[in-house]
N, C-alpha and C positions, 0 to 999 in steps of 0.2 A: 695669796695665790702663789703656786709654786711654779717657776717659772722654770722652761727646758733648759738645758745647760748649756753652755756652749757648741759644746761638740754635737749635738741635734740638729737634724736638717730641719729646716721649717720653712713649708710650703703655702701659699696663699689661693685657692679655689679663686678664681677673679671674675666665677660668673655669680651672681646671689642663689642663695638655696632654699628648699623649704625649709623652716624652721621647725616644722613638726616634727620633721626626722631626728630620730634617736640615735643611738650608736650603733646598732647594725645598717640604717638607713644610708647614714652617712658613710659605713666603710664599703656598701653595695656600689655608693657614689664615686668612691675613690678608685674602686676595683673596675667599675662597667666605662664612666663617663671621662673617669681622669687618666686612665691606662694603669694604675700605681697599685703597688699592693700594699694595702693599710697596715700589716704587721710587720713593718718593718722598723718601727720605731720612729717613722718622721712623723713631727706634729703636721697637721692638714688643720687647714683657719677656714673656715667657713664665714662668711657673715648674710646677714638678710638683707631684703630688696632697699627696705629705708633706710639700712645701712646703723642702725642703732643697735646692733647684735652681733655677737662675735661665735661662734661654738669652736671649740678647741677637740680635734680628738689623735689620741695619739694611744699606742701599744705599748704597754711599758714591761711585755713581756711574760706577764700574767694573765693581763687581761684589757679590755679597750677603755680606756678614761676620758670622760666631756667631760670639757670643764665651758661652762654659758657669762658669757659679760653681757651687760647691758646697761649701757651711756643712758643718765636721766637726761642731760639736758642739751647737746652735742650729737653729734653721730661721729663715727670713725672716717678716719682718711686715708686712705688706701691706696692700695694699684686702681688703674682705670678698668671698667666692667668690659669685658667680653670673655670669652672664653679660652680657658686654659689655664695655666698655673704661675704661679710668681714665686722665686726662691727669697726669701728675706735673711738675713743675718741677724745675730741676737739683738743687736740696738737696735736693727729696724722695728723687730717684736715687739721689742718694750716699749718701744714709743707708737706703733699704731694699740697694745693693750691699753695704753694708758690713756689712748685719745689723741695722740698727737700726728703729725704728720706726718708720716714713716718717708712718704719719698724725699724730705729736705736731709733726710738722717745719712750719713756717710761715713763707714766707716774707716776707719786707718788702716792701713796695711801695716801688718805685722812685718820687724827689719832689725838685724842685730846693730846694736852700737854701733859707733864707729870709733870710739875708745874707751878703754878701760881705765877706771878711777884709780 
């Protein structure tokens, strides 16, 4: 899996979705339900009701790319369900793609030195 780069916003959908929906489905969804506009380059996470589904869709400028996970044996662990959106940072990503607990994940603030070698 090719994962966004840092510098990508990535957003988490925190109500569950249909999973039928394809790529225009889901940027209908981003556009009518989330306020956002899909071509902007931020990845948008969707996942489904039992929570064992991820769909990833982001604009990479050409054109709109899902990328689908789906946990055999686990589900994902995420923000809490209701409606509206969750900003993640990249370790949060990684570690909810991989199945992990994203909200124990914490990132460091970035801070220059305080001396030079």
């Amino acid at each position: 899996m090719m994962f966004p780069s840092n510098r990508v916003r990535i957003v988490v959908a925190t109500k569950p979705v249909d999973f039928r929906k394809g790529h225009d489905g889901l940027a209908a969804l981003v556009k009518i339900k989330l306020r956002k506009d899909p071509f902007t380059g931020t990845v948008f996470v969707f996942h489904a009701k039992r929570a064992d589904r991820l769909k990833l869709l982001d604009w990479d400028g050409t054109g709109l790319v899902m990328a689908y996970k789906r946990l055999e044996e686990t589900t994902f662990t995420g923000p809490a369900i209701k409606d509206g959106l969750m900003a993640l940072n990249h370790p949060q990503f990684e570690a909810l793609f991989s199945g992990l607990d994203c909200r124990k994940v914490k990132a460091l603030a970035p801070r220059p030195p305080t001396a030079a070698e």
